[in-house]
ROROFI-491169 format. One line per field, with one value per atom (N, C-alpha, C): residue number from 0; chain; atom name; x, y, z. Coordinates in pm, whole numbers, plus 50000, padded with zeros to 5 digits. Example, Ala and Ser with C-alpha at 12.3 -4.5 7.8 and 13.67 -1.06 7.14 Angstrom:
BEGIN
nr: (0, 0, 0, 1, 1, 1)
kette: (A, A, A, A, A, A)
atom: (N, CA, C, N, CA, C)
c1: (51319, 51230, 51320, 51285, 51367, 51290)
c2: (49431, 49550, 49670, 49775, 49894, 50003)
c3: (50780, 50780, 50780, 50708, 50714, 50787)
This chain:
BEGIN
nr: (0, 0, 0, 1, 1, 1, 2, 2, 2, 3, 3, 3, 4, 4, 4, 5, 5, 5, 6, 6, 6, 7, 7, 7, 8, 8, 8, 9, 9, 9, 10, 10, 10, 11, 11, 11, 12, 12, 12, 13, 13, 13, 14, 14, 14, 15, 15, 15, 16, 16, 16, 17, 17, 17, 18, 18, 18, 19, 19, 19, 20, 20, 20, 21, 21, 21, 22, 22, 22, 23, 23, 23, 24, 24, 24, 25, 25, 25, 26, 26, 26, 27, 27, 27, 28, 28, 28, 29, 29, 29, 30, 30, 30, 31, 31, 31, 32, 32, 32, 33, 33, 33, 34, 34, 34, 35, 35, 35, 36, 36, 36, 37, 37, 37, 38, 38, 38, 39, 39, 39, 40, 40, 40, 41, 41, 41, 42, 42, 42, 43, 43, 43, 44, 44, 44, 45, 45, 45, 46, 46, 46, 47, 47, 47, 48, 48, 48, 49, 49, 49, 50, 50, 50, 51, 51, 51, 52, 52, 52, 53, 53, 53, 54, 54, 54, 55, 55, 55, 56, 56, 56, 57, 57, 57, 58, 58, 58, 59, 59, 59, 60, 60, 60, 61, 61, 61, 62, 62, 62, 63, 63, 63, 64, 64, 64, 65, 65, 65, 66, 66, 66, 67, 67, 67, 68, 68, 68, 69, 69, 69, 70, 70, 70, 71, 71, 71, 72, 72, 72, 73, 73, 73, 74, 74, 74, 75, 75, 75, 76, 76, 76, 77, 77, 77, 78, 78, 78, 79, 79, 79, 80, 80, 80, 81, 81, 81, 82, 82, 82, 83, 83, 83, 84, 84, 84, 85, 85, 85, 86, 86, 86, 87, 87, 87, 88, 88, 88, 89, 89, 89, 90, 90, 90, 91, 91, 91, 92, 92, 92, 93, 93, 93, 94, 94, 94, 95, 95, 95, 96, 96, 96, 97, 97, 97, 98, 98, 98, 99, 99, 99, 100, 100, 100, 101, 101, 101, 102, 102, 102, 103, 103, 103, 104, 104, 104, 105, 105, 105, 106, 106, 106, 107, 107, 107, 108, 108, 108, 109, 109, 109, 110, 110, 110, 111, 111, 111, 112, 112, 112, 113, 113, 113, 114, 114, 114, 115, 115, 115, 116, 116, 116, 117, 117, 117, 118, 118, 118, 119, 119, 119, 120, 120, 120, 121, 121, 121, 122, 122, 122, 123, 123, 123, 124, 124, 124, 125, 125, 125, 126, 126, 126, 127, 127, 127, 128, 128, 128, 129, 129, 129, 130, 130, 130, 131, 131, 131, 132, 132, 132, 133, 133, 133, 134, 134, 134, 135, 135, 135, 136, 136, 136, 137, 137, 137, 138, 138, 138, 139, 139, 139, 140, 140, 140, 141, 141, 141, 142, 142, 142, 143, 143, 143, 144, 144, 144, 145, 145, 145, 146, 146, 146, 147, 147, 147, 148, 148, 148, 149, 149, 149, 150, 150, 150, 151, 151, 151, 152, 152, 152, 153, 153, 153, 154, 154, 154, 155, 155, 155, 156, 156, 156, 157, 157, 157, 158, 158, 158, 159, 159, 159, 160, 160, 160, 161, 161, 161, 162, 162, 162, 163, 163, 163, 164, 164, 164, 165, 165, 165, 166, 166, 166, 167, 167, 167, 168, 168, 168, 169, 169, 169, 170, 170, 170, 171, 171, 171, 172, 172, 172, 173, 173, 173, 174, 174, 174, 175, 175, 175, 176, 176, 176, 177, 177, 177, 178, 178, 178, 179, 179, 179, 180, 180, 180, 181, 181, 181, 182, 182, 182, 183, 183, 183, 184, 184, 184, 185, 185, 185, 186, 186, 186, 187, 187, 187, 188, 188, 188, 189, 189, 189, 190, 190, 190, 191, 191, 191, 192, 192, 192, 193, 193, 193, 194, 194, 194, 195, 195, 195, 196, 196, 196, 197, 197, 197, 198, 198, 198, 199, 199, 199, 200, 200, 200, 201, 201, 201, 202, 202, 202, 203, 203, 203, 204, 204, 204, 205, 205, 205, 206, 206, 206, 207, 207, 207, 208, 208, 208, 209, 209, 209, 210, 210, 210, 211, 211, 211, 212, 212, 212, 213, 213, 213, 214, 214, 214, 215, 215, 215, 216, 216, 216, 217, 217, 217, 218, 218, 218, 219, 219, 219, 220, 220, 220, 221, 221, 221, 222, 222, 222, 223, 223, 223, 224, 224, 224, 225, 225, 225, 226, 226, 226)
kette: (A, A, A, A, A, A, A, A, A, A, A, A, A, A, A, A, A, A, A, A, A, A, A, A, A, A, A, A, A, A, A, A, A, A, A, A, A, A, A, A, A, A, A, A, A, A, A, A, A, A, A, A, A, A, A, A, A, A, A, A, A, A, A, A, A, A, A, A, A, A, A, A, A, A, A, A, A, A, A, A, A, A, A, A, A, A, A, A, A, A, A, A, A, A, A, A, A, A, A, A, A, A, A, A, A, A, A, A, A, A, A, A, A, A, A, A, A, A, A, A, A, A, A, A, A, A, A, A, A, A, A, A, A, A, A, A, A, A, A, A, A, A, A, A, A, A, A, A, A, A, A, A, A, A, A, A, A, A, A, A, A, A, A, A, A, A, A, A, A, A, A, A, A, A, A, A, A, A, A, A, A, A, A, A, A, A, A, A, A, A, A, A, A, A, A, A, A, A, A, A, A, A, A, A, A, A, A, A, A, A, A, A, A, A, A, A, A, A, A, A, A, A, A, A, A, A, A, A, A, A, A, A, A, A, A, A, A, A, A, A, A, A, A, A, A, A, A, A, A, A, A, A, A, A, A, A, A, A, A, A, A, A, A, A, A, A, A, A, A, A, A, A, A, A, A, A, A, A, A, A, A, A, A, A, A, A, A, A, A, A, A, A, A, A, A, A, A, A, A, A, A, A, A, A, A, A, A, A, A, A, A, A, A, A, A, A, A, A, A, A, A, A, A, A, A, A, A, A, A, A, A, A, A, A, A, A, A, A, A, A, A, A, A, A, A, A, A, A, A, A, A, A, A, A, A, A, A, A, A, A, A, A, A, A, A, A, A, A, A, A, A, A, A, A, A, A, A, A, A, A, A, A, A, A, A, A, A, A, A, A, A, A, A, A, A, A, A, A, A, A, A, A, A, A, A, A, A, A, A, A, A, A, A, A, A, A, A, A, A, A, A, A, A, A, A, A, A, A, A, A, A, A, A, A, A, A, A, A, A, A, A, A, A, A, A, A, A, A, A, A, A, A, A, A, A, A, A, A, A, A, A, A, A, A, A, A, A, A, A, A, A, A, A, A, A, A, A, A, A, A, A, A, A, A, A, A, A, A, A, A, A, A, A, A, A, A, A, A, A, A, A, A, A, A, A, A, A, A, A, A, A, A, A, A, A, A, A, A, A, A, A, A, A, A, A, A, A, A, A, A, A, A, A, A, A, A, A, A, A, A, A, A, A, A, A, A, A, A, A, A, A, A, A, A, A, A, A, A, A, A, A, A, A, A, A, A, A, A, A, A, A, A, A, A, A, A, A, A, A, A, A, A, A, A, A, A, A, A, A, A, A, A, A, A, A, A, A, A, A, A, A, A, A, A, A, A, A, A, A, A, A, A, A, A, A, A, A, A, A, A, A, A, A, A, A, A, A, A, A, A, A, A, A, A, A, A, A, A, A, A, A, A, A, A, A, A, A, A, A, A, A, A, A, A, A, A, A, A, A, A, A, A, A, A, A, A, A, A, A, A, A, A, A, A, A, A, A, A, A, A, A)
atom: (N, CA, C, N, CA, C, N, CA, C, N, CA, C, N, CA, C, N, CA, C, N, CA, C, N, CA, C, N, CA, C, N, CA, C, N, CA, C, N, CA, C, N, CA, C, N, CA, C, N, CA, C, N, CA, C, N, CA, C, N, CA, C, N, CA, C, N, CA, C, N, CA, C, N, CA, C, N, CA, C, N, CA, C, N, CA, C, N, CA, C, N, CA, C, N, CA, C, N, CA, C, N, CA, C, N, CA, C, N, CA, C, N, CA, C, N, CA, C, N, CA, C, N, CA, C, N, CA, C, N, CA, C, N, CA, C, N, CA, C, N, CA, C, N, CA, C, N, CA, C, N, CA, C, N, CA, C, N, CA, C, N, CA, C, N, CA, C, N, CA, C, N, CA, C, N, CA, C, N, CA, C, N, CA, C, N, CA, C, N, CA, C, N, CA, C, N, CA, C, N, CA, C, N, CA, C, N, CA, C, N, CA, C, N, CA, C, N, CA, C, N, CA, C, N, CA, C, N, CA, C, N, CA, C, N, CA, C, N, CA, C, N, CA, C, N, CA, C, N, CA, C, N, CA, C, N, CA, C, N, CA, C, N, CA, C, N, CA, C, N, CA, C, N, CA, C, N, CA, C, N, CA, C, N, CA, C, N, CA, C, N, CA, C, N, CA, C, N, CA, C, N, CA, C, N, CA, C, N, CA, C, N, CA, C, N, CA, C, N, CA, C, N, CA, C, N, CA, C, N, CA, C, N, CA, C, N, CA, C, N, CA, C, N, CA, C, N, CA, C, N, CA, C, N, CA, C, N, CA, C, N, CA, C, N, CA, C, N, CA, C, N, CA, C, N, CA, C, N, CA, C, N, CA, C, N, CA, C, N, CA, C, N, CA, C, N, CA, C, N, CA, C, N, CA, C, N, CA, C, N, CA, C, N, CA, C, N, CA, C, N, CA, C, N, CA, C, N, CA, C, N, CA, C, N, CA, C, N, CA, C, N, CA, C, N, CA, C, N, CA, C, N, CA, C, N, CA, C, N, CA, C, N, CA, C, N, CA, C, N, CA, C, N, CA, C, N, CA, C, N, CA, C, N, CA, C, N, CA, C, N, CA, C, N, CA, C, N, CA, C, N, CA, C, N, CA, C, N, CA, C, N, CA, C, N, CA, C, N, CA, C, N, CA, C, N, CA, C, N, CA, C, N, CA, C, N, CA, C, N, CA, C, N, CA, C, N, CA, C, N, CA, C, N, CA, C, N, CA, C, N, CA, C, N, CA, C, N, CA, C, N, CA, C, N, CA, C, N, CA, C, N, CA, C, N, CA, C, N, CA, C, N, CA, C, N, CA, C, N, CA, C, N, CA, C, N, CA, C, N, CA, C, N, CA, C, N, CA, C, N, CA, C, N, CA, C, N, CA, C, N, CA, C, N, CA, C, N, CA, C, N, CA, C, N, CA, C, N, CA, C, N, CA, C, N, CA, C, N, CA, C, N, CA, C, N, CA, C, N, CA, C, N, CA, C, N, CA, C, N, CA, C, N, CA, C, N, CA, C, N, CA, C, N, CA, C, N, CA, C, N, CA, C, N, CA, C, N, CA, C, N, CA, C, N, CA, C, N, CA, C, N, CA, C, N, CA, C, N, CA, C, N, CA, C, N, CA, C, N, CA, C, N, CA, C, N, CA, C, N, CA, C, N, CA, C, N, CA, C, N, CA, C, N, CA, C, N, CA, C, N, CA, C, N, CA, C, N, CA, C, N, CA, C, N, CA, C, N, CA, C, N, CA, C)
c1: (52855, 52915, 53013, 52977, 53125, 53273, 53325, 53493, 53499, 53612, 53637, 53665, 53649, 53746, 53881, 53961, 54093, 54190, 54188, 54224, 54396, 54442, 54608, 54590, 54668, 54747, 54852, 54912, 55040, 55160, 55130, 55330, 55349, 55458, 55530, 55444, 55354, 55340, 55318, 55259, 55349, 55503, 55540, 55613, 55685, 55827, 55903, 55898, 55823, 55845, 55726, 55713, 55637, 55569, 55488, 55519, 55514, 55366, 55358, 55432, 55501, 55642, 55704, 55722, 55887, 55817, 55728, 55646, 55654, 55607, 55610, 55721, 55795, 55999, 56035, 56002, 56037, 55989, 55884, 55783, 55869, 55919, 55946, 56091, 56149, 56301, 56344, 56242, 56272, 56313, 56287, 56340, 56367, 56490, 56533, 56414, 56341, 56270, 56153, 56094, 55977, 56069, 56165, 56260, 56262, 56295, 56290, 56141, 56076, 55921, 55886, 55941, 55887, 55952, 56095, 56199, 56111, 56066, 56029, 55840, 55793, 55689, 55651, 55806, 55818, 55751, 55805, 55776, 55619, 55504, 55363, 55347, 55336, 55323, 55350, 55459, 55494, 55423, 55408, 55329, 55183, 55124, 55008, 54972, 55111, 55126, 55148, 55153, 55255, 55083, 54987, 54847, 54739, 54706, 54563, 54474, 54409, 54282, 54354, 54508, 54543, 54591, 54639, 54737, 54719, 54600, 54570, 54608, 54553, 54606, 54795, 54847, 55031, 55028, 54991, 55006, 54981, 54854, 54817, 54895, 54965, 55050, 55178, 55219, 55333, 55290, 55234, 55142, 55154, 55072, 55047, 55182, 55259, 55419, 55469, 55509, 55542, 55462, 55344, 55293, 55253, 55244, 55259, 55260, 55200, 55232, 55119, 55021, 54983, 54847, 54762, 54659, 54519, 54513, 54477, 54516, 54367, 54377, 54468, 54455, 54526, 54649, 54698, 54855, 54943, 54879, 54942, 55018, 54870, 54924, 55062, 55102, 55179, 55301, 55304, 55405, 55475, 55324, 55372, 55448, 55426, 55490, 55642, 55633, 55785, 55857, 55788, 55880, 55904, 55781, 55836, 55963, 55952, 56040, 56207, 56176, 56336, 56407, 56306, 56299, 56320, 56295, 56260, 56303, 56460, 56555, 56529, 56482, 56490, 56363, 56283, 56095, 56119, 56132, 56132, 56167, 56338, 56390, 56278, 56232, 56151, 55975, 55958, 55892, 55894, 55813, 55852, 55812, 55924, 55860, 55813, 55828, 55722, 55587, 55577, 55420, 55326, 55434, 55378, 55327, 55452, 55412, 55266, 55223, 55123, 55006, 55032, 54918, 54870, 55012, 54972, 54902, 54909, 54808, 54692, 54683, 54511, 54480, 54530, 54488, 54482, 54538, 54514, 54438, 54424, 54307, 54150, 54146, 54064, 53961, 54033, 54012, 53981, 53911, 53855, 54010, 54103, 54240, 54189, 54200, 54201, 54296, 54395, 54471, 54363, 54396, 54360, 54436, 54492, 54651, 54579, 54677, 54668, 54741, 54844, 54922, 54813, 54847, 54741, 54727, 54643, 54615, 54670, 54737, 54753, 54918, 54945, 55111, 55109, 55031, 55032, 54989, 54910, 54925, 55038, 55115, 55255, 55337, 55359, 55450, 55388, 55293, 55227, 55256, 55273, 55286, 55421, 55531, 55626, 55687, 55574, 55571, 55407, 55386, 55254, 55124, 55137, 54994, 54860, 54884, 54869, 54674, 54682, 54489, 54432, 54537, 54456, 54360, 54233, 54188, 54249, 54293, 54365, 54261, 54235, 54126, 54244, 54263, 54378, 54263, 54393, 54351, 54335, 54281, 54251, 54297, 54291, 54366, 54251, 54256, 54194, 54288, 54200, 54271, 54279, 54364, 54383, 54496, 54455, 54511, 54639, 54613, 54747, 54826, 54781, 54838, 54715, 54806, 54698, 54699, 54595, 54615, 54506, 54492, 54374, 54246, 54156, 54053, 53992, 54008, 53995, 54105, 54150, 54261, 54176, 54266, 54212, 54280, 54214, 54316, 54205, 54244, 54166, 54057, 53922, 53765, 53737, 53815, 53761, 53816, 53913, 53940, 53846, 53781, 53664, 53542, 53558, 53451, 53428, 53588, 53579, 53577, 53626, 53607, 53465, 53353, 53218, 53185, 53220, 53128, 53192, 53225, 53363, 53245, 53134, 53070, 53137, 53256, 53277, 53222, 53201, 53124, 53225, 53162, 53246, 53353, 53482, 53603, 53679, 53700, 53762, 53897, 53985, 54147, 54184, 54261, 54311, 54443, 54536, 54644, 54695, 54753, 54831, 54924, 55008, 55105, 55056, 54967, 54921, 54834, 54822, 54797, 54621, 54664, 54545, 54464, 54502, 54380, 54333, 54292, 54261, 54097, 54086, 53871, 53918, 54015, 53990, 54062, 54092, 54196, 54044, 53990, 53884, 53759, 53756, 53636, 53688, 53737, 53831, 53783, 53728, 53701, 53857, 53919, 54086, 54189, 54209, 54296, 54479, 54554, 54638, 54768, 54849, 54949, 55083, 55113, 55237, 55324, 55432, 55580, 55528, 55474, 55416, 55530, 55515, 55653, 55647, 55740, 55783, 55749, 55705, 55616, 55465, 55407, 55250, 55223, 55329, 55289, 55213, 55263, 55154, 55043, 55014, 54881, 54771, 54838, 54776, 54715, 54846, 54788, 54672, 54664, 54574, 54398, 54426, 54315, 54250, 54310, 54294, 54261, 54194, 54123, 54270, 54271, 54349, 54387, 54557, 54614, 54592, 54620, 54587, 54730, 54745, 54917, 55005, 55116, 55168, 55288, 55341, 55407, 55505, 55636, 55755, 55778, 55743, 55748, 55867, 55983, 56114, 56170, 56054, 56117, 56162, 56312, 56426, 56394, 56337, 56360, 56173, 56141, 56023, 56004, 55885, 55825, 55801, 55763, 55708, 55770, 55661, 55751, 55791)
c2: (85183, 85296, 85242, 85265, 85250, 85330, 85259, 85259, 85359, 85471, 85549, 85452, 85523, 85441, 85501, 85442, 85472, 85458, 85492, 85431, 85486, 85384, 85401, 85353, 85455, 85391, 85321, 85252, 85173, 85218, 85255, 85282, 85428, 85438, 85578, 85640, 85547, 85576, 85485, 85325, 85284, 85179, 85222, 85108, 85251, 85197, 85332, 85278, 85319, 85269, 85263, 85182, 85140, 84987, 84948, 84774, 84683, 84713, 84689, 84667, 84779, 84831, 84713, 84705, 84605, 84469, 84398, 84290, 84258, 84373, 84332, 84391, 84441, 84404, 84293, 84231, 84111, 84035, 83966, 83879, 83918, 84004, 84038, 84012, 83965, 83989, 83839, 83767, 83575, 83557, 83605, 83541, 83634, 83579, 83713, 83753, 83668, 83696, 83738, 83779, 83863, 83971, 83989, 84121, 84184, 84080, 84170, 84226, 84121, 84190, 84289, 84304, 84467, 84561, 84563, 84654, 84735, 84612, 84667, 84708, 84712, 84739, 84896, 84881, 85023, 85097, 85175, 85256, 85333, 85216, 85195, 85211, 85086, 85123, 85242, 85273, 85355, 85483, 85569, 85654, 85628, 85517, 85469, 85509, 85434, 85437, 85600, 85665, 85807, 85905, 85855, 85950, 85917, 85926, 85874, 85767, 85839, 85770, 85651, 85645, 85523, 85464, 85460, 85387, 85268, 85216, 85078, 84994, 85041, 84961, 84948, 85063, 85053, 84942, 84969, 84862, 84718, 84722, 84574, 84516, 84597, 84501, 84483, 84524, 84489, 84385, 84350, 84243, 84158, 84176, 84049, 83979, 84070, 84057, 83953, 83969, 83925, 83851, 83772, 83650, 83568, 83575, 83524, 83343, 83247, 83111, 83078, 83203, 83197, 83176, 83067, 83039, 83064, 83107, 83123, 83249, 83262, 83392, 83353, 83231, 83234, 83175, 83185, 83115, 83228, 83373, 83498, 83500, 83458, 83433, 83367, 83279, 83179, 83261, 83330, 83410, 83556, 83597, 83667, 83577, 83493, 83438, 83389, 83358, 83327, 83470, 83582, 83725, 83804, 83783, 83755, 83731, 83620, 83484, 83542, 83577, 83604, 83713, 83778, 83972, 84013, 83928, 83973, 84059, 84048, 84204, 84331, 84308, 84454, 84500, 84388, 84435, 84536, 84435, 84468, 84620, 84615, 84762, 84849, 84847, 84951, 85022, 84898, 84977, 85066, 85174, 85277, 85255, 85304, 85241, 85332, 85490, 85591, 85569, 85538, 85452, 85363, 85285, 85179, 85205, 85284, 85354, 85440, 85454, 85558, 85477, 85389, 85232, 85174, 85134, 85084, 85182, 85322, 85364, 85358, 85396, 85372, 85263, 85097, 85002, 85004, 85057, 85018, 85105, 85226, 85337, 85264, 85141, 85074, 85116, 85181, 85186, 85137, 85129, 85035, 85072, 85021, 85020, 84981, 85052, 84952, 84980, 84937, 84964, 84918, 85041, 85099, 85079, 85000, 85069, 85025, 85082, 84989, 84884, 84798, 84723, 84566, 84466, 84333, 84305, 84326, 84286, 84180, 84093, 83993, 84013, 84105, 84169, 84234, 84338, 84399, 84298, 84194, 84152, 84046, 84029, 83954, 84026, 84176, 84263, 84298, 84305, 84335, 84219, 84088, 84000, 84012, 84054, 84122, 84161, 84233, 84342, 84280, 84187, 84132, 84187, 84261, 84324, 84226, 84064, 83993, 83984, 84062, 84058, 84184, 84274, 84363, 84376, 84405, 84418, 84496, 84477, 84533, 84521, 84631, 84643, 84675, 84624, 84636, 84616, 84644, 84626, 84450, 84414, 84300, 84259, 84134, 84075, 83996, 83965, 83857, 83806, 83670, 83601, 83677, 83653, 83745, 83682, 83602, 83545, 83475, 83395, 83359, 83376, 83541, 83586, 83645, 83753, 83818, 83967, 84040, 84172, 84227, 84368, 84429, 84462, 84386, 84395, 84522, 84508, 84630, 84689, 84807, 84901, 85012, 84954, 85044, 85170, 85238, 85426, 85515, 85640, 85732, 85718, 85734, 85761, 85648, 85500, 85369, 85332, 85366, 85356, 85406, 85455, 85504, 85429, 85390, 85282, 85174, 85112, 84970, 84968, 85066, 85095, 85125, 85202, 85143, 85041, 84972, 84853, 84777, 84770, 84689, 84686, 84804, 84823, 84944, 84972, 85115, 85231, 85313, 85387, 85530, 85621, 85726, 85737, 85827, 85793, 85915, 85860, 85995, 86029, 85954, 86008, 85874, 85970, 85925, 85960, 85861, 85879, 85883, 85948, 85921, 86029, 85965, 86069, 86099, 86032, 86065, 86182, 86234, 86330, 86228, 86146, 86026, 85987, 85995, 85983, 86066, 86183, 86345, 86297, 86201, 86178, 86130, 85993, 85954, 86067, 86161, 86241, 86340, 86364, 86466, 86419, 86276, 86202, 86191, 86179, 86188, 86358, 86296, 86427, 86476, 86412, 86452, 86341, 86450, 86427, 86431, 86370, 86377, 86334, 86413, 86410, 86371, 86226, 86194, 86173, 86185, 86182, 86186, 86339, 86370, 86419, 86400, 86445, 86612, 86627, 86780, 86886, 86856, 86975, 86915, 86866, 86825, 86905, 86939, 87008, 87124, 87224, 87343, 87336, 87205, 87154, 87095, 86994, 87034, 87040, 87174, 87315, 87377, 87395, 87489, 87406, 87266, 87167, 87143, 87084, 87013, 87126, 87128, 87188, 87299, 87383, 87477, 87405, 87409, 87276, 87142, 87082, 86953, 86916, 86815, 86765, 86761, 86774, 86709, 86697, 86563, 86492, 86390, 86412, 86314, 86234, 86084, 85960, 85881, 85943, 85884, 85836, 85882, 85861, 85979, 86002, 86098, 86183, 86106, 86202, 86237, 86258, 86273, 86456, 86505, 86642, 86586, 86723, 86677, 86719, 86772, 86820, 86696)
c3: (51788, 51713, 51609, 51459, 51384, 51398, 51347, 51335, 51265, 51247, 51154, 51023, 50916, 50824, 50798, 50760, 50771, 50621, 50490, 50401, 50347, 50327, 50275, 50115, 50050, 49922, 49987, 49865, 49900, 49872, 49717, 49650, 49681, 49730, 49781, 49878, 49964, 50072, 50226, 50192, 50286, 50196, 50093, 50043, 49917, 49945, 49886, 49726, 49653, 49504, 49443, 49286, 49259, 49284, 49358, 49360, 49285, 49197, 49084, 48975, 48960, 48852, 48888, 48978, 49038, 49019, 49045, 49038, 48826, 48778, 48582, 48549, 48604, 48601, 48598, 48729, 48754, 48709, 48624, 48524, 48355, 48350, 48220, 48221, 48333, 48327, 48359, 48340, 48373, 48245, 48111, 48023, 47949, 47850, 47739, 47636, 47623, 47503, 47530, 47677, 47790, 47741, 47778, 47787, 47638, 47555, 47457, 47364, 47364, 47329, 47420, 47564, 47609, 47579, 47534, 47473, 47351, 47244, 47123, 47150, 47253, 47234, 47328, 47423, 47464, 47388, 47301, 47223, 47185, 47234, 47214, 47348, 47408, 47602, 47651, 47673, 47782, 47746, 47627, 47627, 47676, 47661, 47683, 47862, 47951, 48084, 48117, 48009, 48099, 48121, 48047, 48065, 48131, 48194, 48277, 48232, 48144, 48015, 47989, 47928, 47890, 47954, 48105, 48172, 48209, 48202, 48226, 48115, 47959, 47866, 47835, 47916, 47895, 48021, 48090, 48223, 48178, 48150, 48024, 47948, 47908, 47754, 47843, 47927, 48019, 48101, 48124, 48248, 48163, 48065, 47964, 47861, 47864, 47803, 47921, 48045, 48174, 48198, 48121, 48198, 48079, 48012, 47894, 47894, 47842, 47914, 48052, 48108, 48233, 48202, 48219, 48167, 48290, 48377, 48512, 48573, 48627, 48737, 48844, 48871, 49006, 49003, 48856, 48834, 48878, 48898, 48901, 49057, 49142, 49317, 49308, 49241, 49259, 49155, 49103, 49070, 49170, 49229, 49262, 49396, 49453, 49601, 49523, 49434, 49366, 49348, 49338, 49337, 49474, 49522, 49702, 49782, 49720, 49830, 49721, 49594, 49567, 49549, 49584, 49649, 49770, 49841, 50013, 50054, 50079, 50141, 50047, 49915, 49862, 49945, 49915, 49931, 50014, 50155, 50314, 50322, 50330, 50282, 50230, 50151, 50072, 50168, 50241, 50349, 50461, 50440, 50514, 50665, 50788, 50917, 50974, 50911, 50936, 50938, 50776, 50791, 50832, 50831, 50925, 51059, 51105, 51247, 51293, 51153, 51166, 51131, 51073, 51011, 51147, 51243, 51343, 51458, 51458, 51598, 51559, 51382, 51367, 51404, 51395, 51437, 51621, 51664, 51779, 51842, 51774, 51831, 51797, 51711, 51684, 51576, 51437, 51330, 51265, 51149, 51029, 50962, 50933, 50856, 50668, 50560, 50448, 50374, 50243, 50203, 50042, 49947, 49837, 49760, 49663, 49601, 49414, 49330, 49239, 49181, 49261, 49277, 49292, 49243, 49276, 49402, 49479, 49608, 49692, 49616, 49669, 49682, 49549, 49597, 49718, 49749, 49872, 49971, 49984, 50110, 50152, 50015, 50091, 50129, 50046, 50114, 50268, 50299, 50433, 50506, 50506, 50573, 50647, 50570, 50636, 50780, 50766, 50901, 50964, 50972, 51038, 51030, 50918, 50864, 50771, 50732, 50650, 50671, 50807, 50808, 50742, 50708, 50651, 50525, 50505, 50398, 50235, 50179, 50067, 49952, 49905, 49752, 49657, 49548, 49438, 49317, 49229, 49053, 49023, 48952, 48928, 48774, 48752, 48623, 48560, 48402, 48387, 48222, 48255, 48123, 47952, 47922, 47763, 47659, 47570, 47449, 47493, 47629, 47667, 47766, 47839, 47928, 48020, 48102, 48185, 48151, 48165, 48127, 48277, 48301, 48375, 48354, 48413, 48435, 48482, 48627, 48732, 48785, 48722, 48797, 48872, 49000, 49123, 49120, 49053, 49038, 49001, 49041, 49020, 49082, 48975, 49045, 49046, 48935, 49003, 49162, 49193, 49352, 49403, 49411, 49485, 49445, 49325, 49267, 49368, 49314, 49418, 49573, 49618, 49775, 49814, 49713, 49780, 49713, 49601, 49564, 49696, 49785, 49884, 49991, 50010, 50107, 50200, 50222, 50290, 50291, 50383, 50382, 50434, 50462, 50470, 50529, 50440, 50452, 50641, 50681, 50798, 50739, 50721, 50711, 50593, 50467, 50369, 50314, 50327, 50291, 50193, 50062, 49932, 49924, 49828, 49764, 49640, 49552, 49440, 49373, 49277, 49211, 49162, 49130, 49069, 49210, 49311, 49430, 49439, 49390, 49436, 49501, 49402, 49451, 49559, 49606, 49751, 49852, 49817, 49954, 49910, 49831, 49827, 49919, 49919, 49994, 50121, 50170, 50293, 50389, 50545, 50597, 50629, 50685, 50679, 50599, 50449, 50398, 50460, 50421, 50445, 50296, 50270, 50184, 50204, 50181, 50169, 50103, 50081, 49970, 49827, 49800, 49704, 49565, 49471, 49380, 49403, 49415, 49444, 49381, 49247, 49195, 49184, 49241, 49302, 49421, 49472, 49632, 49588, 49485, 49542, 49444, 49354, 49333, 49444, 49541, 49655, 49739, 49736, 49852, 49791, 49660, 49591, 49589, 49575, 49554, 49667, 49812, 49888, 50039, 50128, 50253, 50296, 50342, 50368, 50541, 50536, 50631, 50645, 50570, 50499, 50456, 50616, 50587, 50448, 50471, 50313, 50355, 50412, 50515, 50383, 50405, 50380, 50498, 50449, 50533, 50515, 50431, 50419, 50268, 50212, 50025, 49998, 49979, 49989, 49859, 49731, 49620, 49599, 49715, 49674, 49831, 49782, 49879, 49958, 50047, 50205, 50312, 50443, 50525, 50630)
C-alpha cells in the first residue's frame, strides 16, 4: 500500500519569513557595491517581484546582483552554508515548532513528507538540518549560470510547483500545507487542503476558493491570519 503524500511549503509556514529574501539580503549585503547596484536597480526589480508573471525575473536580477563573481552552480551551496553558519540563531528562531510539530506526526504516522518551497533547496535543507529534518526530500527553485552570476532557472511557485512535484514522480497529493495565495493549484490538488499563516486579507479569498471547512490555521507568525 502507498504512503499518503504529505506536501509543505516552507516560508511562513514551516519557517517564519521569507528564506529566500533573507538568503539575497544576505549575498547583497557582503559588499557596499552588491548593496548599492541593488539600491539603484530597485526601482526596476521590485515592481517586477511585486506580480506573478514577473516575479521570477525581480527575483533574478537580485540573485544575480548578490552573486555576482559566482561562476558555478554549485559555488551557490557553498554560499549558502557560509549564510547558515553566520545566521544560525536568527535562522533557528524563525522556525515554527508548531509546524514542525505537525511535520513530525506525519512522519511518524509513516507519511510520504515533501517540502515544496520556492526558496533553493539546498537553503531549505540546511535550515531543516537544524531540527534533524536533513533527510527530507525538498523540491525548490533552481539557479543557473548568467553573465557572471546566477539568476533562476526553475522557480518552484505557482502551477510550476506542481510542475516540478510531478516531473519529481509524486503522485496524488492527500494533505497540503501553505500560507500562500500562489499555491492555490497545490492546496487545490490536495484531497485535504490545509491553510496556514495566511496574510490577513487572503483569508476570505480562501474561504471563498478552497472546500467548505478547510483549515486556515495560525502556526505562530504574529502579523500574519489564522485561527
Amino acid at each position: 500500500m502507498s504512503r499518503k503524500l504529505v506536501v509543505f511549503d516552507f516560508d511562513h509556514t514551516l519557517y517564519d519569513g521569507d528564506s529566500g529574501g533573507h538568503l539575497v539580503g544576505w549575498l547583497i549585503r557582503r559588499s557596499a557595491w552588491r548593496s548599492i547596484a541593488a539600491i539603484l536597480a530597485a526601482p526596476i526589480l521590485l515592481p517586477l517581484v511585486a506580480f506573478l508573471p514577473t516575479r521570477r525575473f525581480g527575483i533574478s536580477g537580485f540573485l544575480w546582483i548578490g552573486t555576482l563573481g559566482t561562476h558555478a552552480r554549485n559555488d551557490l551551496d557553498a554560499l549558502i552554508d557560509q549564510y547558515v553558519t553566520h545566521d544560525a540563531a536568527n535562522i533557528r528562531a524563525r522556525l515554527l515548532p508548531k509546524a514542525l510539530a505537525v511535520l513530525q506526526r506525519h512522519r511518524d504516522a509513516g507519511d510520504e513528507v515533501l517540502v515544496a518551497t520556492g526558496a533553493p533547496p539546498e537553503l531549505a535543507r540546511a535550515i531543516l538540518d537544524f531540527v534533524a529534518h536533513q533527510d527530507l526530500p525538498v523540491i525548490g527553485s533552481l539557479s543557473r549560470p548568467f553573465l557572471g552570476g546566477l539568476v533562476t532557472r526553475e522557480h518552484c511557485h505557482h502551477e510550476n510547483k506542481m510542475r516540478m512535484v510531478r516531473a519529481a514522480g509524486h503522485g496524488p497529493i492527500e494533505v497540503a500545507y501553505s500560507d500562500s495565495a500562489a499555491d492555490l493549484p497545490l492546496l487545490l490538488a490536495a484531497r485535504a487542503p490545509v491553510v496556514v499563516n495566511p496574510k490577513r486579507g487572503r483569508v476570505d479569498m480562501f474561504r471563498r476558493v478552497l472546500p467548505p471547512g478547510t483549515p486556515i490555521l495560525n502556526w505562530g507568525c504574529a502579523e500574519r491570519g489564522g485561527d
